[in-house]
C-alpha positions in Angstrom: -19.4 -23.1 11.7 -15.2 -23.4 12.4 -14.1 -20.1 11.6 -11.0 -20.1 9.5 -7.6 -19.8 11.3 -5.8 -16.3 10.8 -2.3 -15.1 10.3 -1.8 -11.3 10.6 1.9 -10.4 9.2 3.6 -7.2 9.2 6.8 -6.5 8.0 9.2 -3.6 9.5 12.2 -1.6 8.8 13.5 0.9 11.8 9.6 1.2 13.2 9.9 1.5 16.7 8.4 4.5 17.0 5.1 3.4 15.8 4.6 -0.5 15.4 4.2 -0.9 19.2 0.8 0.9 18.7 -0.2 -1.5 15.5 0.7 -4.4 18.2 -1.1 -3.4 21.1 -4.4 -2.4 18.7 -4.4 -6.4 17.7 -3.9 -7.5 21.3 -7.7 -5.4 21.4 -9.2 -7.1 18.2 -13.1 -8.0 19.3 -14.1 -10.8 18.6 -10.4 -11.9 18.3 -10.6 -15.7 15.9 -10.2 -18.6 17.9 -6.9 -19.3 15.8 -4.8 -16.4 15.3 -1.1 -15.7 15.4 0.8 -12.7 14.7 3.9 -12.5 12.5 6.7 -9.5 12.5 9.2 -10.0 10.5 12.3 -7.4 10.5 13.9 -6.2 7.2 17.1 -5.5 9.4 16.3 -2.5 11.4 18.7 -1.0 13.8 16.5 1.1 16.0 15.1 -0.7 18.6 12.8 -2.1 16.6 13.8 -5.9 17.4 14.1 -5.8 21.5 10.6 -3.6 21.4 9.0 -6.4 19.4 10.6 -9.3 21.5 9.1 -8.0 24.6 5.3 -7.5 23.6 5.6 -11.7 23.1 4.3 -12.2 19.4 6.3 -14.3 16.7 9.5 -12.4 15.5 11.8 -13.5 12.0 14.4 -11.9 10.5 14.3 -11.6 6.6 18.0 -10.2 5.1 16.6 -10.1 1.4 15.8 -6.5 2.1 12.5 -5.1 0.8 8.8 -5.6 1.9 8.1 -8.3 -0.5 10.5 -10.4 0.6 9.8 -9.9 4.4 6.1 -10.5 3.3 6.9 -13.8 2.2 9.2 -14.6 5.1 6.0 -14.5 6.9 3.6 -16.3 4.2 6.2 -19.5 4.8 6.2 -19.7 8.0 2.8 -18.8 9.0 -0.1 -21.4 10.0 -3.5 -20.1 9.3 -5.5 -20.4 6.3 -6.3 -16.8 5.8 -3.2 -14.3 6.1 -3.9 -10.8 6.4 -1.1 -8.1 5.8 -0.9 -4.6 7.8 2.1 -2.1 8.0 3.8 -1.4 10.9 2.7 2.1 11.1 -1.0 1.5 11.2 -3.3 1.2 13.9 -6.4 -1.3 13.7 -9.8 -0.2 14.6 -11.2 -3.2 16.8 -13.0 -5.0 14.5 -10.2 -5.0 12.1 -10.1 -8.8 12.4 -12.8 -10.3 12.4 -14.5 -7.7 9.5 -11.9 -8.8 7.5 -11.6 -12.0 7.8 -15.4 -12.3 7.2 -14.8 -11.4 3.9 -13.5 -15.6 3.6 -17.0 -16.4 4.4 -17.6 -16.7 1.2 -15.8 -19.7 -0.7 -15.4 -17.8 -3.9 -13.6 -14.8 -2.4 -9.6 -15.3 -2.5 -8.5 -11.6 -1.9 -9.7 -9.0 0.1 -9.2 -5.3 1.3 -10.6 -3.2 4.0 -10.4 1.0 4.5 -7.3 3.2 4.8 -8.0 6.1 6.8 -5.5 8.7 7.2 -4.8 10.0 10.7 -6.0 13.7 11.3 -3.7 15.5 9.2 -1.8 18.3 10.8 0.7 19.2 7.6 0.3 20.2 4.3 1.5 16.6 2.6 -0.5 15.0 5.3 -4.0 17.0 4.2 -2.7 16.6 0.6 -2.3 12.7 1.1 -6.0 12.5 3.1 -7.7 14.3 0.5 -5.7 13.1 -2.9 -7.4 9.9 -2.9 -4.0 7.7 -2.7 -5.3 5.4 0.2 -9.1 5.2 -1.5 -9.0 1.3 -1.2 -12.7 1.5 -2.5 -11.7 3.2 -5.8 -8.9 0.9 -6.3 -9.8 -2.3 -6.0 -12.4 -1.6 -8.6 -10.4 0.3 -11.2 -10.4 -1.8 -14.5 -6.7 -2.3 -15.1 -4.6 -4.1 -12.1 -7.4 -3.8 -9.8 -5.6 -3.9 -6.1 -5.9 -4.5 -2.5 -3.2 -3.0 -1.1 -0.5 -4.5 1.0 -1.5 -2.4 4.4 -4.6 -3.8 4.4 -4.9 -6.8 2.6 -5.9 -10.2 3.3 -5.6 -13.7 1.0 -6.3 -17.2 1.2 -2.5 -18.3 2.1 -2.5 -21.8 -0.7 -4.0 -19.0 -3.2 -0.2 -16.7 -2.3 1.7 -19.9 -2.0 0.2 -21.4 -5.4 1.2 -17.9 -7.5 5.0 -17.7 -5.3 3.8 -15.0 -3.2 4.9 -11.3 -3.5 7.5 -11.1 -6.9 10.6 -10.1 -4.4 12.3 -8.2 -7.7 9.6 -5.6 -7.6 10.8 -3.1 -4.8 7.4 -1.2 -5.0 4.1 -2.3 -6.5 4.2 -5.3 -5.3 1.1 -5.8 -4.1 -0.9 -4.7 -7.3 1.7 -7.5 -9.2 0.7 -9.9 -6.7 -2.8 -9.1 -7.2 -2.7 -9.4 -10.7 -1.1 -13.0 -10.3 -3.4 -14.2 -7.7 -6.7 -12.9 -9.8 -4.9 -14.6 -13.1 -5.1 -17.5 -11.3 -8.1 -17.3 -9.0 -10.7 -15.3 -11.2 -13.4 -13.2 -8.9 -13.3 -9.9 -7.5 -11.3 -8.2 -5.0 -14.3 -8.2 -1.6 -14.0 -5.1 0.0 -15.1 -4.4 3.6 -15.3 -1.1 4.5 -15.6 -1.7 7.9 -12.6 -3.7 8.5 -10.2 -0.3 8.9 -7.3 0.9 10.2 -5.3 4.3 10.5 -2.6 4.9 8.7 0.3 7.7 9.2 0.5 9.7 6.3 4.4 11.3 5.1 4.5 14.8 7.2 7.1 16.9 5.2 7.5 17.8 1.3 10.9 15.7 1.3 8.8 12.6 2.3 6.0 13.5 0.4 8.6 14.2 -2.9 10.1 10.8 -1.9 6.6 9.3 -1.8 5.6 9.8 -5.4 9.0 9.3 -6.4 8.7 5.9 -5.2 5.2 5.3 -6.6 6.1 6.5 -9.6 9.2 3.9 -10.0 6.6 1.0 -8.7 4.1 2.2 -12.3 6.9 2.0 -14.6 7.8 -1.6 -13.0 4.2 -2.6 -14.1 4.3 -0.7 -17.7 7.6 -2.9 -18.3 6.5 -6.3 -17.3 3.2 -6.2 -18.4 3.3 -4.1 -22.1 0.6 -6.0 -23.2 -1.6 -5.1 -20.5 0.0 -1.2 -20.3 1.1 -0.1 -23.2 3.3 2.7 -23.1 2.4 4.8 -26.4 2.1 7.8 -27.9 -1.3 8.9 -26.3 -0.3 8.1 -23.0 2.8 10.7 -23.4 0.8 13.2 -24.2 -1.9 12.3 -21.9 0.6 12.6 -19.1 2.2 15.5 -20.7 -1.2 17.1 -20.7 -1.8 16.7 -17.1 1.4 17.2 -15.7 0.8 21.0 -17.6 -2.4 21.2 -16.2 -1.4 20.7 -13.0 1.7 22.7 -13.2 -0.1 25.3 -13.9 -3.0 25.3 -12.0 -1.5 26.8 -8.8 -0.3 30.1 -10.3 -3.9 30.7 -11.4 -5.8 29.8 -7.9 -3.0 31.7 -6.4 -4.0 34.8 -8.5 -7.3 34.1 -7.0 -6.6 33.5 -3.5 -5.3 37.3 -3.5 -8.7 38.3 -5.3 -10.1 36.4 -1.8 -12.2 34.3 -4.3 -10.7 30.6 -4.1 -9.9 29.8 -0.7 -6.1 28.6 1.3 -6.7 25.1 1.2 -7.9 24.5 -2.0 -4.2 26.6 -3.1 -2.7 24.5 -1.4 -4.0 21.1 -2.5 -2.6 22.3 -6.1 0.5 23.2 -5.0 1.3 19.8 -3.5 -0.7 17.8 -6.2 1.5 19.8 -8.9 4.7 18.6 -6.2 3.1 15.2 -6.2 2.5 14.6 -10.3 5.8 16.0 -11.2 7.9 13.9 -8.6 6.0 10.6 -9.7 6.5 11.0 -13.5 10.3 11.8 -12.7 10.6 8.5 -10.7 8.5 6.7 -13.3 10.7 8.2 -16.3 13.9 7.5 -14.6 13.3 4.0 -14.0 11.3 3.2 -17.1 13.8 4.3 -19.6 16.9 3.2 -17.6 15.8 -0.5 -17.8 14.3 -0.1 -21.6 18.0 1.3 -22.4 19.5 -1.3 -20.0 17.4 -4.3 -22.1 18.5 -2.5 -25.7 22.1 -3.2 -24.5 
């Protein structure tokens, strides 16, 4: 059987540092499709990251709409095979990235799919806190019951299935991928296939301003989805004092593991996942709140 022809797009913004690695681990895909083309497309970066990509000889746009859903779709319109896969340009692809993936489009009914995020060998704090947190558990999440989601660093589609929903919504700046999941499983019911084995590294946020940045940004890309979807996510009374419950919880949970860390009776690393989950929870609701009730005011106006 004529396997399907691949795309593999990966937008960038000032990565020169790291998406020479994510090109050279596709050059080593085994077995590699018999039609498959690789797409960068630059946000407008101003590091290097243009001449670096022209010499390693794969196809390079330019998309000024800045944001990844727009460079996303940059690629998606220009891009010739009937299966597009999407990867970050600071990942690196374990060999059978590829073709695991794009195996998943064996099956006729599948129209999404999503393979394993594995965190690099964390050296930091936010880098253990991210490995361990559960924030890249592609398993978990494209089974969860509301906006179930293949994310964008490791996701693959059947390209008239993106093209036939208008690709990734370019107004949403973050969570983009679990609207344009949403759309495409609207459209095309059936469940996100997961492939475990089609997995790739990814580099995890290596100081607390990053990792504050982090959840700040997540936490803006929620509200985005609470706002356009209300029906779907209401935002009500039980779910502020849900998340005022747990942001307590959490708050407070480090002062009492602390007390028994000096009693040598809970142990440094479990301290420290609490104190960067209590960083994590309380920099996510801040972006969420910020952006959620600046637009609801905005709309009121």
């Amino acid at each position: 059987m004529k396997s399907a022809s691949v795309s593999v797009i990966i937008p960038v913004l000032n990565g020169a540092h790291t998406i020479g690695d994510t090109l050279r681990s596709l050059v080593k895909q085994l077995p590699r499709p018999d039609h498959c083309e690789t797409i960068v497309v630059d946000n407008g970066s101003t590091d290097g990251t243009v001449e670096l990509v022209e010499r390693l000889g794969v196809v390079l746009l330019h998309e000024t709409t800045r944001g990844a859903a727009a460079a996303r779709n940059r690629g998606l319109r220009a891009a010739g095979g009937e299966i597009v896969m999407f990867c970050d340009a600071d990942t690196v692809l374990t060999r059978r990235w590829l073709a695991e993936l794009s195996a998943a489009f064996d099956d006729p009914a599948v129209t999404l799919a999503a393979g394993r995020i594995v965190c690099y060998p964390p050296k930091t704090g936010p880098e253990r806190y991210l490995a361990a947190s559960g924030v890249y558990d592609v398993e978990r999440a494209v089974c969860r019951p509301w906006f179930p989601l293949a994310p964008s660093g490791n996701m693959a589609v059947r390209r008239t299935a993106a093209l036939a929903v208008g690709g990734f919504d370019e107004a949403m700046l973050t969570a983009e991928d679990a609207d344009f999941c949403y759309r495409v499983l609207g459209a095309f019911p059936g469940a996100i296939a997961y492939r475990g084995d089609a997995m790739l590294f990814h580099r995890s946020r290596p100081t607390d301003a990053e990792l504050r940045r982090q959840a700040w940004v997540y936490g803006e890309g929620v509200a985005r989805l609470y706002l356009r979807y209300p029906d779907v996510l209401p935002w009500d009374l039980r779910r502020v004092l849900l998340v005022a419950c747990r942001t307590f919880g959490r708050g407070s949970l480090p002062l009492l593991l602390t007390a028994g860390r000096v009693l040598r009776i809970v142990p440094d690393e479990k301290v420290e996942f609490a104190v960067y989950h209590r960083l994590w929870t309380w920099w996510f609701w801040r972006g969420f709140f910020q952006l959620y009730y600046a637009q609801r005011t905005a709309a009121a106006r």
